[in-house]
MDAnalysis code that builds the backbone (N, CA, C; Angstrom):
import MDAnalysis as mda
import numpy as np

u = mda.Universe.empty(561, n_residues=187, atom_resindex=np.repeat(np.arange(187), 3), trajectory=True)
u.add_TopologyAttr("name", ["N", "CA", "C"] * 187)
u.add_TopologyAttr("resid", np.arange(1, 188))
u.add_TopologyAttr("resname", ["UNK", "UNK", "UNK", "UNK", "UNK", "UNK", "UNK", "UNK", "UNK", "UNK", "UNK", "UNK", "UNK", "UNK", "UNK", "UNK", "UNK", "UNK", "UNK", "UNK", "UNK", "UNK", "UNK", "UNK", "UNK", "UNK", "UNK", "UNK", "UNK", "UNK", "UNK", "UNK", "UNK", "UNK", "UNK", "UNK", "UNK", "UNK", "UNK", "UNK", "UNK", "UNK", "UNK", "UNK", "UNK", "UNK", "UNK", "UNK", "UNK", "UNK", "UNK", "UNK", "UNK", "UNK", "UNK", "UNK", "UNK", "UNK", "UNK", "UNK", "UNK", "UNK", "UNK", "UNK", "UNK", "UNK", "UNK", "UNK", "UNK", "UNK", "UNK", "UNK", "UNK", "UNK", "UNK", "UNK", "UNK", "UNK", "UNK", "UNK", "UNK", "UNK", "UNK", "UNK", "UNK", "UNK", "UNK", "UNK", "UNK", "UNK", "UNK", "UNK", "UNK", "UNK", "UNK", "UNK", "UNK", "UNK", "UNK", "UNK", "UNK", "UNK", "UNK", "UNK", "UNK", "UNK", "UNK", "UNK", "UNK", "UNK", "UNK", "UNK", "UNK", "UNK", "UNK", "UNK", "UNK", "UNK", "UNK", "UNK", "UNK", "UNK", "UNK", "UNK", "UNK", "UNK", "UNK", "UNK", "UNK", "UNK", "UNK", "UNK", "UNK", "UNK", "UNK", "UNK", "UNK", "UNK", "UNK", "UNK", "UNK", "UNK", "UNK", "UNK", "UNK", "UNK", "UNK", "UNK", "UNK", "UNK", "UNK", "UNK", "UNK", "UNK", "UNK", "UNK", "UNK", "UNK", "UNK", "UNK", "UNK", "UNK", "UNK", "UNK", "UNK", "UNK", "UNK", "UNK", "UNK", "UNK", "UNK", "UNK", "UNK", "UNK", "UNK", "UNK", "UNK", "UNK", "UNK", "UNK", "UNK", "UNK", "UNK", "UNK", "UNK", "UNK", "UNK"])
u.atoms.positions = np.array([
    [-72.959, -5.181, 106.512],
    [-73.128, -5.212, 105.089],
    [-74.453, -4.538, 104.734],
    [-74.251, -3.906, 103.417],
    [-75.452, -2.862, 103.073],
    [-76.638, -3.979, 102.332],
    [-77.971, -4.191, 102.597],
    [-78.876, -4.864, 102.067],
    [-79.011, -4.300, 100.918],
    [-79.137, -5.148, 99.678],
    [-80.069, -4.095, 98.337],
    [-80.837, -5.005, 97.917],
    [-81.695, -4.652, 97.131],
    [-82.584, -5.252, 96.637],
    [-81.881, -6.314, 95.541],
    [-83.058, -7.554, 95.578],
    [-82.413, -8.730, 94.500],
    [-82.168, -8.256, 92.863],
    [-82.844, -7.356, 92.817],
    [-82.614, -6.451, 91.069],
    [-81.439, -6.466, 90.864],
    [-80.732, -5.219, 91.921],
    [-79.608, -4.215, 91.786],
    [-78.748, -5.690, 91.924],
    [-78.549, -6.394, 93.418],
    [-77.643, -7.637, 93.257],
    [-77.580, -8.015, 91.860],
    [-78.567, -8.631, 91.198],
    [-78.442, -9.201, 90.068],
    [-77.899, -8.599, 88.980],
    [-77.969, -7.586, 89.135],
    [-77.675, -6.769, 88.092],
    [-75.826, -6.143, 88.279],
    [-75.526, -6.176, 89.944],
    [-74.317, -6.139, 90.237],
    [-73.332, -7.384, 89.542],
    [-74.047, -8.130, 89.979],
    [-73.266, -9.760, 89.304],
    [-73.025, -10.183, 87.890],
    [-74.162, -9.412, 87.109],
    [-73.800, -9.851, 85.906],
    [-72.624, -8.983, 85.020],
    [-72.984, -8.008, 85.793],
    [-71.728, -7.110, 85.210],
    [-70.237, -7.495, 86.006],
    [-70.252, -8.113, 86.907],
    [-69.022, -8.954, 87.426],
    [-68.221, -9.783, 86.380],
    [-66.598, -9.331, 85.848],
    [-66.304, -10.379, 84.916],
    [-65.807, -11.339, 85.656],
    [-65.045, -12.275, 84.683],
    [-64.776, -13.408, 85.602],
    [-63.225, -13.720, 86.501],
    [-62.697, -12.489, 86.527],
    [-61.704, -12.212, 87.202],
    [-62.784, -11.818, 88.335],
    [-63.384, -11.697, 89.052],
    [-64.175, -11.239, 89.954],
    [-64.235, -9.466, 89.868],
    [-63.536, -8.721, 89.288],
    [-63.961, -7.343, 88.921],
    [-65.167, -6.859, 88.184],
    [-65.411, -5.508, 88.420],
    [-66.326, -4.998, 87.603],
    [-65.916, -4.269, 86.003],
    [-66.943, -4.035, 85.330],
    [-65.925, -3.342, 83.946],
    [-65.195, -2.575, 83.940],
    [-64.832, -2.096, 83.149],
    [-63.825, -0.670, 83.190],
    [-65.061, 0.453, 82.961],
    [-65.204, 1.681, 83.526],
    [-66.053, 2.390, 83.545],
    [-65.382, 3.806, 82.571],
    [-66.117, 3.654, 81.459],
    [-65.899, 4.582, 80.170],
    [-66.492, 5.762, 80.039],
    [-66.247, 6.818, 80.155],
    [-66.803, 8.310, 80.558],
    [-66.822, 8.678, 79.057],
    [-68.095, 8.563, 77.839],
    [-67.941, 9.486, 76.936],
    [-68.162, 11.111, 77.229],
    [-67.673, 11.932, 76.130],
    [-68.147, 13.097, 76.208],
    [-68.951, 13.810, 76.772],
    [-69.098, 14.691, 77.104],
    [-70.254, 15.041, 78.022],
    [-71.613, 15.562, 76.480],
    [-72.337, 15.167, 76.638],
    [-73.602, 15.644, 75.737],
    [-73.339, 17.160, 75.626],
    [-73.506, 17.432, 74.139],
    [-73.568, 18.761, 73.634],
    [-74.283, 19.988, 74.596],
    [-74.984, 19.095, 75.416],
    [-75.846, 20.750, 75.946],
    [-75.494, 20.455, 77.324],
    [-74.442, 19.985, 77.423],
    [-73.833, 20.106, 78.972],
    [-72.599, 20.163, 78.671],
    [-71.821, 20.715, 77.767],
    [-70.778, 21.562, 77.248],
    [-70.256, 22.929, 77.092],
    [-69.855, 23.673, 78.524],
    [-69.971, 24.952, 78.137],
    [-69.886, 25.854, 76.607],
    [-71.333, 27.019, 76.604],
    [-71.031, 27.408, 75.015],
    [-69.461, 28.213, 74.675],
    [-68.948, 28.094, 74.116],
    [-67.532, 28.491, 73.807],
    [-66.226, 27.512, 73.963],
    [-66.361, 26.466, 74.352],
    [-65.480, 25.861, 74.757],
    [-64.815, 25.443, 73.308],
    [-63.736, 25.495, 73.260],
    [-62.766, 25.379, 71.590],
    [-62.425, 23.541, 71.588],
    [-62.888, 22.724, 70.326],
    [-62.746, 21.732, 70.045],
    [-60.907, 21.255, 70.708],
    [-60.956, 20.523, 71.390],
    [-59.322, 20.272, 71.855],
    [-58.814, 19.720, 70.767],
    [-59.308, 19.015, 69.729],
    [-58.591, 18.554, 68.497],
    [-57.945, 19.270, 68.011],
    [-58.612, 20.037, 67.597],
    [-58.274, 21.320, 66.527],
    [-57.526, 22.255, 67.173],
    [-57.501, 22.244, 68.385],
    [-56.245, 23.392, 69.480],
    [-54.939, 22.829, 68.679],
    [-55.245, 21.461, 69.236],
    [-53.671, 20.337, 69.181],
    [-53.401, 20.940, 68.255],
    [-53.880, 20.801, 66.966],
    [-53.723, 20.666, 65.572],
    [-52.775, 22.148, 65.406],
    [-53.372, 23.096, 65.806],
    [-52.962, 24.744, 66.163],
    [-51.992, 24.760, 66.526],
    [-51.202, 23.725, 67.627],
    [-50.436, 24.331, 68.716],
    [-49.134, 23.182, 67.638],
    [-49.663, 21.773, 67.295],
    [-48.487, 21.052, 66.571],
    [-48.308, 22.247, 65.196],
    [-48.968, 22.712, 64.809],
    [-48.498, 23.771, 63.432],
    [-47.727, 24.797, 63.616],
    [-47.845, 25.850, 65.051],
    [-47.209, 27.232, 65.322],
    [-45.919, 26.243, 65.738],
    [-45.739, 25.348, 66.296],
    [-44.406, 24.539, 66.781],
    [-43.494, 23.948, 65.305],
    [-43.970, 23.739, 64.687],
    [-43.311, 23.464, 63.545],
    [-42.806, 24.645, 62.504],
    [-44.070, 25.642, 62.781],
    [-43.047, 27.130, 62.232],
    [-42.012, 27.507, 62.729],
    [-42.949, 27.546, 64.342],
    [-41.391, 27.982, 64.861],
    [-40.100, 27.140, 65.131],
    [-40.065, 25.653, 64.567],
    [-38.627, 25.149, 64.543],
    [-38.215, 25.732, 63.220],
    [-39.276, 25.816, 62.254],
    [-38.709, 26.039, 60.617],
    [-37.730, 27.381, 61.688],
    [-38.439, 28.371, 62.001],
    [-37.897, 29.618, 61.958],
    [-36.731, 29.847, 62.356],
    [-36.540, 28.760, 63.410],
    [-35.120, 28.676, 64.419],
    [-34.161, 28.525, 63.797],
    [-34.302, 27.255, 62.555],
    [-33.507, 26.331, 61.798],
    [-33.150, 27.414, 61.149],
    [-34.030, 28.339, 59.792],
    [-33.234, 29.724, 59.439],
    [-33.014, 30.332, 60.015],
    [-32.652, 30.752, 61.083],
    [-32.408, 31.917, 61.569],
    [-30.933, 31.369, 62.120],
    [-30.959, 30.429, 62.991],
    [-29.446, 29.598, 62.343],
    [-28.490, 29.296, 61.014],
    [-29.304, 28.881, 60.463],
    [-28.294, 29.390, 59.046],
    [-27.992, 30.705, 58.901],
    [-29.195, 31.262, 58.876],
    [-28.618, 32.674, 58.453],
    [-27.488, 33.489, 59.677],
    [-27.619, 33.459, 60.666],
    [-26.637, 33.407, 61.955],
    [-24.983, 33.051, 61.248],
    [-24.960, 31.596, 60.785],
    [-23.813, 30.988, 60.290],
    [-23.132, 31.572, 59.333],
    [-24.063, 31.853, 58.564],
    [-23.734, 32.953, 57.180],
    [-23.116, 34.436, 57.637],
    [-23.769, 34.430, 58.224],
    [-23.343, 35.763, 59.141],
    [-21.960, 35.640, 59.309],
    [-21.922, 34.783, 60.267],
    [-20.165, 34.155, 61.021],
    [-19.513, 34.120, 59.683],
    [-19.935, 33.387, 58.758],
    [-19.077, 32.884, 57.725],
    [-18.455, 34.344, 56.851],
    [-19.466, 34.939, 56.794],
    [-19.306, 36.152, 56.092],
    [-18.124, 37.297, 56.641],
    [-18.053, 37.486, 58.075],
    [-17.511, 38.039, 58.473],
    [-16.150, 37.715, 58.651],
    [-15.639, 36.264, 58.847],
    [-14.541, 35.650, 59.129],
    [-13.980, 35.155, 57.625],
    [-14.526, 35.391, 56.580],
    [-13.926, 35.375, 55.412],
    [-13.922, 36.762, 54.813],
    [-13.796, 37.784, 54.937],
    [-13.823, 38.839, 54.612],
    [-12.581, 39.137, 55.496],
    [-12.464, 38.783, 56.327],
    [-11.024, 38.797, 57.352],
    [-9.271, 38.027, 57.031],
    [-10.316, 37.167, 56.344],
    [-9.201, 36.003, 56.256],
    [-9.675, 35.087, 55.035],
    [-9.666, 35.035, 53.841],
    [-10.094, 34.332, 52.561],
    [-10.000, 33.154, 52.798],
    [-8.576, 32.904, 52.985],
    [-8.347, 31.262, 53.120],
    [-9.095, 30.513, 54.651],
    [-9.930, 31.324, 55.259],
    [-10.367, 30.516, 56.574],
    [-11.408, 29.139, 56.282],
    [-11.034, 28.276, 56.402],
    [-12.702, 27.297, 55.765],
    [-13.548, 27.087, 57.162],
    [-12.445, 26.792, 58.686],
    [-13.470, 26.247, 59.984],
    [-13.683, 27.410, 61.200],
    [-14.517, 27.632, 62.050],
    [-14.229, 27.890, 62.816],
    [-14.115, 27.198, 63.801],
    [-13.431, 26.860, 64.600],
    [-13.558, 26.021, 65.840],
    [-14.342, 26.417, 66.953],
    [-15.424, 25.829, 67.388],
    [-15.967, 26.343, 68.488],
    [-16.174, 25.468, 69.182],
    [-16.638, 26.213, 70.764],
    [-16.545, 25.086, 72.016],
    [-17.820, 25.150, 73.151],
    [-18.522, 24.556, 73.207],
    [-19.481, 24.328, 74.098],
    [-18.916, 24.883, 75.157],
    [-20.124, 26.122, 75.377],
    [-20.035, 26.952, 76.510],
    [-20.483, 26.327, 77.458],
    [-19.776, 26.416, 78.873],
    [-20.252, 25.646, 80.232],
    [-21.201, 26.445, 80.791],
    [-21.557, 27.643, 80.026],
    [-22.699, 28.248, 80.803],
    [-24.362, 27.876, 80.335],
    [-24.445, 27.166, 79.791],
    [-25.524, 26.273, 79.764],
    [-25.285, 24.970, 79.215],
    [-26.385, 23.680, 79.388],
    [-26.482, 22.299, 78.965],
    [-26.793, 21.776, 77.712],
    [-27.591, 23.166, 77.267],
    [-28.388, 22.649, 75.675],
    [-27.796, 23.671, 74.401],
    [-27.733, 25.240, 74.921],
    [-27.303, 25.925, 73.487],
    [-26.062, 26.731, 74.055],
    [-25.342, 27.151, 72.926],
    [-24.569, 28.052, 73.621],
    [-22.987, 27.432, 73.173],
    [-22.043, 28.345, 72.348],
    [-20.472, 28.126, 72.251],
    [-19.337, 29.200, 72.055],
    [-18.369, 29.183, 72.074],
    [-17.379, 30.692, 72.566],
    [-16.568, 30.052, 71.100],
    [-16.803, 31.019, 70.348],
    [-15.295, 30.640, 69.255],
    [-14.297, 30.402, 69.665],
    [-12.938, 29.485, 69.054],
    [-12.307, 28.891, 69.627],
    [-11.335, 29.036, 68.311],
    [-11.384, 28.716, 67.611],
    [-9.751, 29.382, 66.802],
    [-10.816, 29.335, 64.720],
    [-9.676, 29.856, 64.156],
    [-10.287, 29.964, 63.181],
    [-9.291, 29.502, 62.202],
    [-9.916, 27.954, 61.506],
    [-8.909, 26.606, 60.509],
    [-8.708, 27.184, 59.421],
    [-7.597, 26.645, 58.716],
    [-7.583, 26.218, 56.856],
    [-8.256, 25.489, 56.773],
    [-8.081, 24.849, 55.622],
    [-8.802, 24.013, 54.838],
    [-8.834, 22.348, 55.351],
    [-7.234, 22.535, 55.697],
    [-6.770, 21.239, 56.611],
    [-6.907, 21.303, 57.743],
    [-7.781, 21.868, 58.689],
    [-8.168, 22.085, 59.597],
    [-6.859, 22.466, 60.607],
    [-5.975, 23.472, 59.734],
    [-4.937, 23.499, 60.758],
    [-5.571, 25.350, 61.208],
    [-4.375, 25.525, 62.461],
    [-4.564, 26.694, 63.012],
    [-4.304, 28.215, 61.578],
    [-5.032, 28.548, 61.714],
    [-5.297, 30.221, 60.987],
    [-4.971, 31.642, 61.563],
    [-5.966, 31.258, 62.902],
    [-6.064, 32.508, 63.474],
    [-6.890, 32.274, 64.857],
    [-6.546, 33.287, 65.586],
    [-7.425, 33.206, 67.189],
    [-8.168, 33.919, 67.009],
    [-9.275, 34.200, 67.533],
    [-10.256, 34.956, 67.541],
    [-11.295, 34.770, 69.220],
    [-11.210, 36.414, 69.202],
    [-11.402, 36.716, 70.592],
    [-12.943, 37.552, 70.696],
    [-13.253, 38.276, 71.608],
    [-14.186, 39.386, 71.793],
    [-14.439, 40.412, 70.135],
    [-13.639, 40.664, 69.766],
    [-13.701, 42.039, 68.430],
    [-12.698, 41.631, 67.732],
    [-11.541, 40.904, 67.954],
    [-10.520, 40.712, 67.135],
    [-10.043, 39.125, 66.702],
    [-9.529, 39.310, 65.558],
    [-9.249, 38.151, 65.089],
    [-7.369, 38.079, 64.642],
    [-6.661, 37.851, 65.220],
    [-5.392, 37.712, 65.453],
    [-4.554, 36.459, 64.599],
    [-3.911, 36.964, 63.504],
    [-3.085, 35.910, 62.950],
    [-1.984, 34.817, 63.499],
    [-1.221, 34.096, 63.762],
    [-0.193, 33.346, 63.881],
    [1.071, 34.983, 63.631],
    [0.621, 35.594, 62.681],
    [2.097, 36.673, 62.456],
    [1.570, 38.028, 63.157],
    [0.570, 37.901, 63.860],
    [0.692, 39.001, 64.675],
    [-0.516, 40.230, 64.060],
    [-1.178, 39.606, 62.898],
    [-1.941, 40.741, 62.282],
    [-3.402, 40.622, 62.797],
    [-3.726, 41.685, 63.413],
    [-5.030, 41.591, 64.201],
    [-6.508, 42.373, 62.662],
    [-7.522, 41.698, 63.292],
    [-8.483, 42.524, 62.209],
    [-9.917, 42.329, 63.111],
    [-10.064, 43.625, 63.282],
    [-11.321, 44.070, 63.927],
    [-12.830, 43.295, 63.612],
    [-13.691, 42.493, 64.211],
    [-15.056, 42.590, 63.331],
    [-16.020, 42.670, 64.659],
    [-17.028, 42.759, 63.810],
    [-18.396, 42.790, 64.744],
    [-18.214, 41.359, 65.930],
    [-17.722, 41.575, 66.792],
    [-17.750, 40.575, 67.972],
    [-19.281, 40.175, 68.239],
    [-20.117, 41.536, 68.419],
    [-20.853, 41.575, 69.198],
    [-22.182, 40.283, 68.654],
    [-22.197, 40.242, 67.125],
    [-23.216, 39.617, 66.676],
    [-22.807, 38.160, 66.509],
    [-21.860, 38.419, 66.367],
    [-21.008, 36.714, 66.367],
    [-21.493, 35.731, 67.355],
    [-21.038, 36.865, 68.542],
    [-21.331, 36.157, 69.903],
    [-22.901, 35.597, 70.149],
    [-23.725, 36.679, 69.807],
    [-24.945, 36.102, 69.447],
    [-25.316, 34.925, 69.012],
    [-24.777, 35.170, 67.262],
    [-25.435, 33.452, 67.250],
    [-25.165, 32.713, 67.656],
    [-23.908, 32.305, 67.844],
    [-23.036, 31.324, 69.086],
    [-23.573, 31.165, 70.300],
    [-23.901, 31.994, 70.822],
    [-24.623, 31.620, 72.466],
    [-25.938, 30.942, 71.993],
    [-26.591, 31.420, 70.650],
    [-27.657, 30.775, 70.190],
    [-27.895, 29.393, 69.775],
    [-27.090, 29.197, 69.175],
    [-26.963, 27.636, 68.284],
    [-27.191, 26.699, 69.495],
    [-27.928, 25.664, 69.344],
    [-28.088, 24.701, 69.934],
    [-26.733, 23.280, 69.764],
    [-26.508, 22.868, 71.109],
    [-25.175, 22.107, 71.131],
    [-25.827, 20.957, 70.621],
    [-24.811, 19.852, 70.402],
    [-25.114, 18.867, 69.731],
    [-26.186, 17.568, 70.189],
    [-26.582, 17.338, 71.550],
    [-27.763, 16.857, 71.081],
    [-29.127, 17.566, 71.107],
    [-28.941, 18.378, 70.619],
    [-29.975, 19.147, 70.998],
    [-30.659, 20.222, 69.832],
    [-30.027, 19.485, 68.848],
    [-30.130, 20.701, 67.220],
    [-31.595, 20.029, 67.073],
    [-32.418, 20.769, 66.746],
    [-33.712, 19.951, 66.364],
    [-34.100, 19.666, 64.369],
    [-34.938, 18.662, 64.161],
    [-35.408, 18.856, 63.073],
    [-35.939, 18.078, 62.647],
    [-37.649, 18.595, 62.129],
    [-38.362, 17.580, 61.836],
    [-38.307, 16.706, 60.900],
    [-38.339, 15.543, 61.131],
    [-38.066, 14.321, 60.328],
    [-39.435, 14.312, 59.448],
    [-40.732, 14.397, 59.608],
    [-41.507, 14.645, 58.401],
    [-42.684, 15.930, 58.817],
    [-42.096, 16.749, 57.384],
    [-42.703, 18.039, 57.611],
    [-43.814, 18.038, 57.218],
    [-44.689, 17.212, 57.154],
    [-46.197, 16.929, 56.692],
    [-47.301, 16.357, 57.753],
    [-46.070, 15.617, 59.057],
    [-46.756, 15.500, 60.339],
    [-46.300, 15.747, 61.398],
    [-46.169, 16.681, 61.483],
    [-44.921, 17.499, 63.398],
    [-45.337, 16.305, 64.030],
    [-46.675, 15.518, 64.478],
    [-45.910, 14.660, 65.442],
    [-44.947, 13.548, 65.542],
    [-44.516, 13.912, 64.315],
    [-43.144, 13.043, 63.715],
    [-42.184, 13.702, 64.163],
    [-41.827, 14.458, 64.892],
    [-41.164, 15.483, 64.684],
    [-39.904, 14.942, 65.711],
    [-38.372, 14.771, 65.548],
    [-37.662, 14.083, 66.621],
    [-36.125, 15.172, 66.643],
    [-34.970, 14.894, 67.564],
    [-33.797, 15.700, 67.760],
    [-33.028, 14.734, 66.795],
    [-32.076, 15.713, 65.916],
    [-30.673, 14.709, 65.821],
    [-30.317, 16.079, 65.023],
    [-28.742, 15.503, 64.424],
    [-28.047, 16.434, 63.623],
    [-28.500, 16.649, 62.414],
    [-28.789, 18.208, 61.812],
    [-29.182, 18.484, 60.325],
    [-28.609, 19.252, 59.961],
    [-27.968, 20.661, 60.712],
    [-27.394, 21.497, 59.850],
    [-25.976, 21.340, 59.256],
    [-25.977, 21.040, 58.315],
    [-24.553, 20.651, 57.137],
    [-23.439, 21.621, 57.715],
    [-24.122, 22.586, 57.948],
    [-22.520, 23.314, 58.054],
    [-21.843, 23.008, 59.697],
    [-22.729, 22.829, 60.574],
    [-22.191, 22.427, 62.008],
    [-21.616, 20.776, 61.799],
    [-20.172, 20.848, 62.534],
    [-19.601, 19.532, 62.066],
    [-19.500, 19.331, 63.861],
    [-19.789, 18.111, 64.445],
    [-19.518, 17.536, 65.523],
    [-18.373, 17.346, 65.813],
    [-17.375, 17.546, 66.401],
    [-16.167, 16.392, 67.094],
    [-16.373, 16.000, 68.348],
    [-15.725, 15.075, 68.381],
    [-15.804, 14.506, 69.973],
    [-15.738, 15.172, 70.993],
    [-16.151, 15.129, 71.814],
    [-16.042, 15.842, 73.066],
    [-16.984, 17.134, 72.950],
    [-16.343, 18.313, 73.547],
    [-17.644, 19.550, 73.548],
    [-16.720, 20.918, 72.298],
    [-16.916, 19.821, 71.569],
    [-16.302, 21.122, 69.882],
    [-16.652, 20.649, 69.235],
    [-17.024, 21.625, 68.272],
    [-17.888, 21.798, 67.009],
    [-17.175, 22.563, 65.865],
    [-17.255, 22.503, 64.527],
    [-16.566, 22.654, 63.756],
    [-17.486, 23.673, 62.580],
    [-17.345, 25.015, 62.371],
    [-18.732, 25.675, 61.984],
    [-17.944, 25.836, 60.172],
    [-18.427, 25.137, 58.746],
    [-17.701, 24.877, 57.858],
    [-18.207, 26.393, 57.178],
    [-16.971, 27.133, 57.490],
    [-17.898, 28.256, 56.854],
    [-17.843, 28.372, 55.010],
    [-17.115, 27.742, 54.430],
    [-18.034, 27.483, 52.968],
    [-19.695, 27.055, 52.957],
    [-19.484, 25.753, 53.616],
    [-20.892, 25.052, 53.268],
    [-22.150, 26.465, 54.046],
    [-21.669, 27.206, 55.145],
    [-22.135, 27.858, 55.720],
    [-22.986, 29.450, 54.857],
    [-21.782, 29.359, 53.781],
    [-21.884, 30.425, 53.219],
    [-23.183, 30.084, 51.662],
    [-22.522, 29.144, 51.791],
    [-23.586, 28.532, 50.648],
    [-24.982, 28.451, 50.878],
    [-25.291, 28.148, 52.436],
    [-27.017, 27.876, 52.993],
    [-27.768, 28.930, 52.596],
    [-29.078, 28.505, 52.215],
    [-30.095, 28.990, 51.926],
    [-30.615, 29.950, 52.982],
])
């Protein structure tokens, strides 16, 4: 055992609580002039990094609508009476990503198939559209638990997942229902 002087003992002991431990040992800040010069306040980073994160969900969130509008635009210009598209969670990823899957009435009955470039009636009448951008937003859209949106836009670290966009309708299982009125209507 190491000898110390009766001071330091004494002074060991009183700081002994009565669980027989010592305190919790609290590291403030390091003093201003043992702070490298330049070093950026970490508060104010946070503050930086929760703000560019909240633009960029705003940005995602439009750029999804406008995506939808897109879809909507194109598949009613094809077909007037179309109101759904049916789409289906692509197995090629876990979080975003869906392959159109048929295109509803109003009563959510069958309309039309729709493939790569074409959109194919029940009577056989095919009509060409931009596949290519379609497919886009679709591989884009985030699947259903996974749509984000901040619950209060005044403090991102409020910020949590659930369903917001009106025009994406859930069904059970891995399909989604894209309402292209309400779609067409988004801001």
């Amino acid at each position: 055992m190491t000898n110390i002087n009766p001071a330091s003992e004494s002074a060991r002991e009183d700081a002994r609580q009565g669980d027989g431990k010592f305190g919790a040992q609290q590291r403030a800040e390091a003093p201003a002039d043992v702070i490298q010069p330049g070093t950026p306040d970490p508060a104010a980073l946070s503050e930086q990094f929760l703000e560019h994160k909240r633009q960029a969900a705003e940005l995602i969130r439009k750029g999804d609508r406008i995506g939808a509008r897109s879809i909507a635009a194109t598949i009613k210009r094809a077909l007037p009476d179309a109101a759904y598209l049916r789409i289906e969670e692509s197995d090629q990823s876990m979080t975003h990503g869906y392959w159109a899957n048929k295109i509803l009435d109003k009563d959510k009955q069958f309309l039309a198939d729709i493939d790569d470039d074409t959109i194919t009636t029940d009577e056989g009448e095919e009509f060409g559209y931009d596949g290519e951008s379609v497919w886009e937003v679709l591989s884009d859209l985030p699947q259903q638990d996974n749509i984000p949106v901040v619950a209060n836009a005044d403090n991102p670290r409020e910020a949590r997942y659930a369903p917001e966009y009106a025009w994406l309708q859930h069904e059970a299982g891995e399909y989604a229902l894209i309402d292209l009125n309400a779609a067409l209507a988004a801001d």
